[in-house]
Phi, psi and omega in degrees: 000114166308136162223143178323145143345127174275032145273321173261026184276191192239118167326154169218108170229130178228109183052039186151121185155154165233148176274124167269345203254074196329327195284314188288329167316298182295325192278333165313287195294347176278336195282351189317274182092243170293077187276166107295124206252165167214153202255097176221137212219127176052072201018029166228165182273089164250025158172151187238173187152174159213180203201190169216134164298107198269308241199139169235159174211161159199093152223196159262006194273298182257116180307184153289110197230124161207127181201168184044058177039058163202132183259113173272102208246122168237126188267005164284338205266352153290161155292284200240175147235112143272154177252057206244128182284164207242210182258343205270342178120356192248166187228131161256116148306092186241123163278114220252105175244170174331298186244027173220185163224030188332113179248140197267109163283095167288141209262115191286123180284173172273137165082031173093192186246354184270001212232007192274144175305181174272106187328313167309326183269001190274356188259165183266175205224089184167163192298079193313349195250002180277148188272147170283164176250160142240165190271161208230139179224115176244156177259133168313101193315336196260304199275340195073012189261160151295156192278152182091356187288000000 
């Protein structure tokens, strides 16, 4: 059996390793659901929680947001992802930009994964790599006011 150039294989990471590949980014951080997240700049923690992943993204457009125990997540606002499992049994996802880290824990629901809703409906319903339209608010040259004001 021929097996490819290790330069043209397809990556395999199992529980440690890092992802470069935003579509694989994204597919990771939407299947997340319930996490624990921590904020940390310059190797300290300077804020935790925990939440539920509402919204995935990959554009330029749109920031990262979490509040009120929900996470709006844009994986373009990242390098990487590392992956490393720890000892206690849990993987942490850290999403790696320059000067911060979002570290993801996922959190195990009660009763499993069959007793969980259908994951798919929790999502928004469009292409993440496709570009958005947004509405455009322009101001009235003669008043400074917005139009429709």
């Amino acid at each position: 059996m021929a097996y490819p150039e290790p330069d043209h294989q397809i990556p395999c990471i199992i529980e440690n390793g890092i992802v470069y590949g935003m579509k694989d980014i994204y597919r990771i951080v939407r299947d997340m659901g319930h996490v624990r997240y921590s904020e940390i700049v310059n190797h300290e923690v300077v804020s935790r929680g925990e939440g539920y992943i509402m919204s995935v993204v990959a554009n330029q457009q749109s920031a990262t947001i979490i509040a009120n125990q929900r996470l709006y997540l844009n994986v373009c606002g990242f390098e990487y992802m590392r992956i490393s499992s720890q000892d206690d049994g849990n993987v942490h996802f850290d999403l790696v930009h320059p000067y911060r880290t979002l570290r993801l824990t996922p959190v195990p629901d009660a009763g499993g994964e069959e007793a969980l809703e259908n994951k798919t409906q929790r999502y928004e319903d469009y292409d993440p790599f496709e570009q958005e339209d947004y509405a455009e608010i322009q101001l009235d040259d003669d008043d400074e006011t917005m139009d429709g004001d």
